[in-house]
N, C-alpha and C positions, 0 to 999 in steps of 0.2 A: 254253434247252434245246430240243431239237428234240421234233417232236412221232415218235408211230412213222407210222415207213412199214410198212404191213401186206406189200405186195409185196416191198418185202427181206426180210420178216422169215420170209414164207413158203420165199420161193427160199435160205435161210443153211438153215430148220429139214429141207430137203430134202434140200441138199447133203450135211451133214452125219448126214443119215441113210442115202444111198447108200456115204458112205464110214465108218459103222459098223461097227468091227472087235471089238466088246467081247461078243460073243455068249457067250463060255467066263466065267463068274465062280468067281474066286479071289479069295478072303478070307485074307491075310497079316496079324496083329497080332503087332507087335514093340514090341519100347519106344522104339522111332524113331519111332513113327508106325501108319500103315492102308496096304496096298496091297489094292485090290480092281479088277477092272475093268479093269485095265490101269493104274489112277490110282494115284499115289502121294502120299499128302503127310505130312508131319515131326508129332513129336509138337507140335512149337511152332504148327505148322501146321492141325492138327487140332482145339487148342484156341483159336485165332484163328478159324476157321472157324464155331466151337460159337456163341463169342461173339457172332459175327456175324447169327446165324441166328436166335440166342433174342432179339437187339437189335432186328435189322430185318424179319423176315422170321416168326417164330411165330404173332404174334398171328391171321396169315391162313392160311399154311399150317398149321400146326398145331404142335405142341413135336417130336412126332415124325416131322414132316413127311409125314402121310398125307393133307391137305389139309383144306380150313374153307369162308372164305368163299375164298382164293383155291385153285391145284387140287393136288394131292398133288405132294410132289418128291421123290420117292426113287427108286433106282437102277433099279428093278423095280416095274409095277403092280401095285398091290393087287387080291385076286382082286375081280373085277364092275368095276373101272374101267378105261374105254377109254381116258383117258391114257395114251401111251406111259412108260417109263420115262426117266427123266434120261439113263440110258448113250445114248438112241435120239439127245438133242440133242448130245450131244460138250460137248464145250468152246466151239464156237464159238456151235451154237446158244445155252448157255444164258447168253453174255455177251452175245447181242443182247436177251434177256429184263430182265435187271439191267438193261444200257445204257438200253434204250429202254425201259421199263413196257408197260403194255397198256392200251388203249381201256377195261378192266373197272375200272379203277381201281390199278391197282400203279403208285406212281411211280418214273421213270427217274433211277438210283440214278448215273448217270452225270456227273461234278463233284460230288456229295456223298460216294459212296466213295471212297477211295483208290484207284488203280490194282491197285496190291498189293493191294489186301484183294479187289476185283473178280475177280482173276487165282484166288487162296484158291479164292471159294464157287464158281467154274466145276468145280472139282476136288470138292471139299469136296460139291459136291450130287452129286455120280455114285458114292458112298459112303453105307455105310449109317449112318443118325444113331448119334449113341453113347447106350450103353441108360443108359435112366432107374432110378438106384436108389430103393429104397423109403424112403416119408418118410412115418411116421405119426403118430400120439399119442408114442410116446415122443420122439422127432427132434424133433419140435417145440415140448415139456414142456422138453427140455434146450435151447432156444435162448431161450426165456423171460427175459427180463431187467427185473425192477420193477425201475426204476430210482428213484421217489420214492413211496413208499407211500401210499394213499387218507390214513392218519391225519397224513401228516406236508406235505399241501396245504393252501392256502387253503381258508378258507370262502367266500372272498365276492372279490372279483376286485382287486386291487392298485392298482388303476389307475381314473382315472377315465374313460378311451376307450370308444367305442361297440362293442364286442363285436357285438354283430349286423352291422353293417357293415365286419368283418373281410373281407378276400378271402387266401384261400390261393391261391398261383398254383404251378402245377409248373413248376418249372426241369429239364427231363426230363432230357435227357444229361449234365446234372451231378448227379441225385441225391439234389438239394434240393428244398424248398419252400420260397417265402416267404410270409410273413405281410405286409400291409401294410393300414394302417390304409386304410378308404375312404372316412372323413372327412377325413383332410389329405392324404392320398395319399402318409402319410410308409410307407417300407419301417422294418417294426417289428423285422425279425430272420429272415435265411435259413438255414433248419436241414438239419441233414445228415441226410438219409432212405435210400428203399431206392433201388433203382439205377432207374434209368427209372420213374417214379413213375408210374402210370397213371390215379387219381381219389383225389379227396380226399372223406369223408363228413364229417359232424357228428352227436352225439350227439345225444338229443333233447331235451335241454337249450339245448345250440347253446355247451356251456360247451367240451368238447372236439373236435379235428380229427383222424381219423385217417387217414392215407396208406398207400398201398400199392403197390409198387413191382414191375415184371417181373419181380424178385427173391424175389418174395414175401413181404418184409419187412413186415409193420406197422408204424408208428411213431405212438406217442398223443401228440398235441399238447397242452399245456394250457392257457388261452386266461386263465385266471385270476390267472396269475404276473403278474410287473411285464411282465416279457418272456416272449413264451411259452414253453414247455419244454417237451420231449420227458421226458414219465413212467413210458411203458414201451414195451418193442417186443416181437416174437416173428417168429419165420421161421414160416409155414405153409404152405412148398411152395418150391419151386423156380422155378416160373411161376404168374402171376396177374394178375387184373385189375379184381376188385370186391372190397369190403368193403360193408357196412351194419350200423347197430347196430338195437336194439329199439323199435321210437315208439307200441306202442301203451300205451293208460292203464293205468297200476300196473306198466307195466314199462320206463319210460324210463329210460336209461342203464344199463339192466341187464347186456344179454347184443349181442355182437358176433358179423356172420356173417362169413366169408374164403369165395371161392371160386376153390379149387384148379385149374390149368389144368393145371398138372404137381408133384406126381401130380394127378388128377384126382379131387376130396374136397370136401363140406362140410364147413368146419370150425368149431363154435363155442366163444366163448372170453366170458369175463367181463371186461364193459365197461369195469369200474372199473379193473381191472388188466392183463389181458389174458391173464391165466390160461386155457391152451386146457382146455378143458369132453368136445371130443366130436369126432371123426372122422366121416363116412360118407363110403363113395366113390360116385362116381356112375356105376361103369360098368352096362353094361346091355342090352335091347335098346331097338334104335332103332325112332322111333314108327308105322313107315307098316306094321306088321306082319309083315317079311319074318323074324323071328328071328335079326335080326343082331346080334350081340354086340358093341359097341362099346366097347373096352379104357379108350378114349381118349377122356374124354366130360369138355368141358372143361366148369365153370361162368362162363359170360358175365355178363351184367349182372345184379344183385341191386336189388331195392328192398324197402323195409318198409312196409305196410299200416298205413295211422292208424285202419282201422277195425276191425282183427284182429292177435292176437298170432303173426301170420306173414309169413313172407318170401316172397319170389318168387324164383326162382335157375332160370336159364336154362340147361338142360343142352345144349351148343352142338352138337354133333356126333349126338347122339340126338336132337334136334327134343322134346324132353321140356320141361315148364315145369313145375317142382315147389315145391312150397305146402309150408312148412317150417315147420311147430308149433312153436315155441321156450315154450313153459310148461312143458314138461321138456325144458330141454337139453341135458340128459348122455344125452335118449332121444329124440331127436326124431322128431316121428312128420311123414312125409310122404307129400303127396297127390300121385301124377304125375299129368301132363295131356299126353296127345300130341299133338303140333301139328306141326309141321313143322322140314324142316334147312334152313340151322342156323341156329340162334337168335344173335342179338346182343345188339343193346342197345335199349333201349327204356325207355317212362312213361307217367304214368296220366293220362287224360283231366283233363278240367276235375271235375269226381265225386270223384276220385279212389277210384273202384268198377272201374271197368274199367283193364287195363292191360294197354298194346299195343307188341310187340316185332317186331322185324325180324327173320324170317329170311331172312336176305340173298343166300343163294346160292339161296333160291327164288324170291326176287324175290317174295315177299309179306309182309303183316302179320299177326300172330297178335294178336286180340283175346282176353284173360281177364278175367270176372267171378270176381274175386278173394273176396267175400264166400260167393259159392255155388261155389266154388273149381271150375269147368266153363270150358269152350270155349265161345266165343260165334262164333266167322268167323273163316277164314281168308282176307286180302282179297289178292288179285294187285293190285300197283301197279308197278312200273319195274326196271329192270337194277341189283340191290345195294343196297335201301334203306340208307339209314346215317343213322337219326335223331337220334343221341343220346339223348337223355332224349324227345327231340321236341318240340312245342311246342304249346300250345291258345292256338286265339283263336275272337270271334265277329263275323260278321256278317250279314249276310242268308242266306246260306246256311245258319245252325245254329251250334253250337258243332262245332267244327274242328280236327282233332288232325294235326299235317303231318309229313309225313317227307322229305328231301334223300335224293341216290340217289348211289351211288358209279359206278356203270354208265352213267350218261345222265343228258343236263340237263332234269331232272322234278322239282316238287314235287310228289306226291301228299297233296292234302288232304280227310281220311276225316271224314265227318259223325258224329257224336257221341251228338250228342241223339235221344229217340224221333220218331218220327215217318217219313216218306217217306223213303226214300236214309240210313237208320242204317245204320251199318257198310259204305259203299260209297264210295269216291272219285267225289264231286264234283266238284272242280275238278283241272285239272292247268296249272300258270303252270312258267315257263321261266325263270331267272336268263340272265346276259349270256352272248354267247358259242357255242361249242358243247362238248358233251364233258361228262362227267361229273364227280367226283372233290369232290361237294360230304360234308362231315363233319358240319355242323352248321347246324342253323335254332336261332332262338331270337327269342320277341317275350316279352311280361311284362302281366299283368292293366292295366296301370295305362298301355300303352302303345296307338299304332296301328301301329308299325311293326313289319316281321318280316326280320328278317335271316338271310344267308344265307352261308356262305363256300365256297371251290373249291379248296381245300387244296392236294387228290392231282390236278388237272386240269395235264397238261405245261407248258399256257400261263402262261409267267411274268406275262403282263398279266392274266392271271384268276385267279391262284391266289395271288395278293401283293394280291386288291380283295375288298372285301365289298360285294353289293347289298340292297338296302333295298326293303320292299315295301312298300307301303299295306295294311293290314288289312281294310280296309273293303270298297275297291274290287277289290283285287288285281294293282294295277298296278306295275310298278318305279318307283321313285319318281329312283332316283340308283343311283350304282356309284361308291364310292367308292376309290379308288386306294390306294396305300402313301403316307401324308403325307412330305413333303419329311423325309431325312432318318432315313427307317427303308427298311429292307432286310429281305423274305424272305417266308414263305407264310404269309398272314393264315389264323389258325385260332381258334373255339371263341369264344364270347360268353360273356360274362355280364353282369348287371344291378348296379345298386347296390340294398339295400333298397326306396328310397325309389322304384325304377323309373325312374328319370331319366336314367338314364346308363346306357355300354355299353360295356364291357372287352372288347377284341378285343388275342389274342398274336400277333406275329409273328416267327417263328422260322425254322431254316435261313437263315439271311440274315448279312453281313456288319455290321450292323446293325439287332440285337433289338430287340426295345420293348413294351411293352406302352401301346397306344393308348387312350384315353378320350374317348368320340364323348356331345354332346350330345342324346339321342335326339328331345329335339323340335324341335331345328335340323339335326341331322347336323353340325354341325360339330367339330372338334377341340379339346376342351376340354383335355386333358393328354396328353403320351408321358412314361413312363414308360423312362428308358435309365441304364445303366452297368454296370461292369463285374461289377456282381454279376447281372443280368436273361442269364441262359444261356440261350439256348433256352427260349424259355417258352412254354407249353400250356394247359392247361386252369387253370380258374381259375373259384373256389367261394366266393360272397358265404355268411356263414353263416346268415342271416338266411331266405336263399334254397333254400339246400341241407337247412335244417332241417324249412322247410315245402313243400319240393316244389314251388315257385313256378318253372315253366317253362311 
């Protein structure tokens, strides 16, 4: 795939704004379909469009497309933003966008969409999104389904396999998740979840897995059957992207959080069953003061404090970081903290006292001291951080909490510990290559190595390799390739328990797999391939995800 040419892309966005003829808006709704703008498309069309949008394209722009981390697409700007509106690119402009992505990180949707579906969102973005109906406590009470009641489970686990060294892996575009043992590296059973599943948690137990789909579907895994089982589910919203349950002491496996993208809501529900508990929405104002009212305030990334019975839930669009009291959950009392737009994803130093998220379209880190629930530094590092959970390692420098950038080829790695240069980027190391488009770092207490992948970067030779740093030194050590035999864009790590090994998916490709790298040879100890491995994503050692081990 080609990379963008910024000079066509400008000289296409020009053309077609000298011959914009859509200045008059008319709004036609028929039961055929939308005509506005001059644009037409069919009701079939309309909701092909929808699917499209909430599949590929939400998580950045936003559900209602007023923009996130990447920039608003709707027909007309929003009052204060200099984005033009969609009608300004035509049709032409906005298929060199999809065709080609951009230098900020959007990948070039071009060979992965359809033609047809391509053709759709050129039309489909020069119309106004279709309105979001309301979904609250009761919508979400009647989607509730125990499917096998707390009294009628095991006590004690079925089986004699190592439970801690489960990996749940997302099979995205199909749906699923599978289980596979990460002792034999047998696949235990792939379950039918919510549509595009976007993280898996664990209880604090480490006895259940629950998933959470685009869809907004939960699905509670139970780890203690012969084969695991899905025990209950619940719809909490229309869009979504974190769950987390309860880890601190006296309330482990109690109480579960969802956070709502659309509508946009805390929602808590009991662990055991998944009984929803409690609503809050999270609209608001946004945090730099100006009194803006943000309708649309998604919740990002959640994590649970092992030293307090609170959450952390990243208000995405309001730059808000809210500290969520769950010892009454049917009233939960929360603490905002203003910091910056918009908030991602993010995790907690090597302490696990501070914890530090991206907000990405400011291209900085938000540090929170979680136990005195305050703002510690807002650190400027690189164009789009995208850490994921992030990752702590230590060496001459301090303890080191690093973040990958979706905008440019940066690791920023932020000092930890008290002392000289706390809360400041020290070091900045460069993966292969140039360009951005990296997703994830990941190394492990028990390791030297720090891995890095290139996801969303156009270059198929960089975005199908993982490179491999030295801890110590901070040097690239290797760049590993796609092994003989897998096909598509290496994404997202994980470790086994024991730290020894490193689970890298690779997906969009002709040939999936999921790979297993020796971490203290680098070489290729298993691929994981067949026709049940869909697209596979992230992937969550339980061991690992129950102690926050990144």
């Amino acid at each position: 795939m080609k990379k963008v040419n910024l000079i066509a892309l400008i000289l296409a966005i020009v053309a077609v704004t000298f011959s914009c003829k859509n200045d008059k808006k008319e709004v036609k709704n028929e039961a055929s379909g939308v005509t506005q703008n001059g644009i037409t498309l069919t009701a079939s069309e309309m909701k092909r469009g929808s699917e499209i949008f909430f599949d590929r394209c939400a998580g950045c722009h936003g559900s209602s497309r007023k923009g996130a981390t990447g920039p608003h697409l709707l027909p007309k700007a929003p009052k204060g933003n200099n984005r033009p509106g969609t009608t300004l690119l035509g049709v032409a402009g906005i298929r060199v966008f999809i065709e080609n992505g951009t230098p900020a990180g959007m990948p070039e949707w071009k060979g992965i969409l359809p033609e047809k579906d391509i053709e759709i969102m050129t039309r489909f973005l020069q119309v106004d999104p279709p309105v979001i109906p309301p979904y609250g406590l009761p919508e979400i009470t009647k989607s509730w389904n125990l499917i096998i009641p707390v009294a009628d489970r095991p006590t004690k686990p079925l089986h004699n396999r190592n439970i801690n060294n489960y990996f749940g892996v997302i099979m995205r575009d199909a749906g699923k998740v599978a289980i596979i043992d990460g002792d034999t590296k047998e696949k235990i059973v792939v379950l039918k979840t919510g549509f595009a599943v976007h993280i898996l948690r664990t209880s604090a137990s480490g006895r259940y897995i629950y998933s959470v789909g685009r869809d907004g579907r939960i699905t509670m895994i139970d780890t203690y059957s012969k084969i695991p089982t899905i025990v209950a589910e619940v719809k909490g919203g229309f869009d979504a992207r974190s769950v987390e349950v309860s880890k601190y002491k006296g309330y482990e496996d109690k109480y579960l959080v969802f956070g709502g993208y659309s509508p946009s809501h805390i929602a808590i529900f009991d662990a055991q069953t998944l009984e929803p508990l409690s609503v809050t929405p999270t609209a608001g104002n946004a945090c730099d003061g100006k009194k803006e009212f943000i309708e649309e305030a998604r919740v990002a990334s959640i994590v649970a404090s092992h030293s307090d019975p609170v959450w952390i839930c990243n208000i995405k669009e309001r730059g808000m970081v809210d500290i969520v009291d769950y010892t009454d959950p049917r009233n939960p009392k929360i603490t905002e903290i203003p910091t910056a737009r918009f908030l991602h994803d993010g995790g907690f130093d090597s302490t696990g006292r501070y914890f530090l998220v991206a907000a990405n379209a400011s291209n900085k880190i938000v540090v929170i001291d979680v136990p005195n629930k305050k703002l510690v530094k807002i650190i400027p590092t690189g164009i789009k951080p995208h850490p994921g959970r992030g990752t702590n390692i230590k060496n001459k420098l301090g303890n080191l909490w690093i973040t990958s950038h979706l905008g440019e080829n940066k690791l920023s790695l932020i000092k930890t510990n008290p002392g000289k240069g706390q809360w400041t980027v020290v070091k900045e190391i460069k993966a292969t290559g140039s360009g951005g488009g990296a997703l994830f770092v990941k190394s492990h207490p028990k390791s030297k190595h720090l891995w890095v992948d290139r996801t969303l970067n156009p270059d198929p030779k960089l975005n199908s390799a993982v490179d491999v740093f030295d801890t110590n030194t901070l040097k690239l050590i290797k760049t590993l390739p796609a092994p003989d035999g897998v096909d598509g864009r290496a994404v997202h790590f994980e470790y086994n328990q024991k730290g020894d090994e490193v689970w890298v998916s690779y997906f969009m490709g002709k040939k999936n797999a999921i790979v297993i790298y020796n971490d203290k040879t680098l070489k290729v100890k298993q691929i994981i391939q067949g026709d049940w491995v869909q697209n596979p994503t992230g992937k969550f050692n339980v061991y690992n995800t129950t102690h926050d081990i990144y």
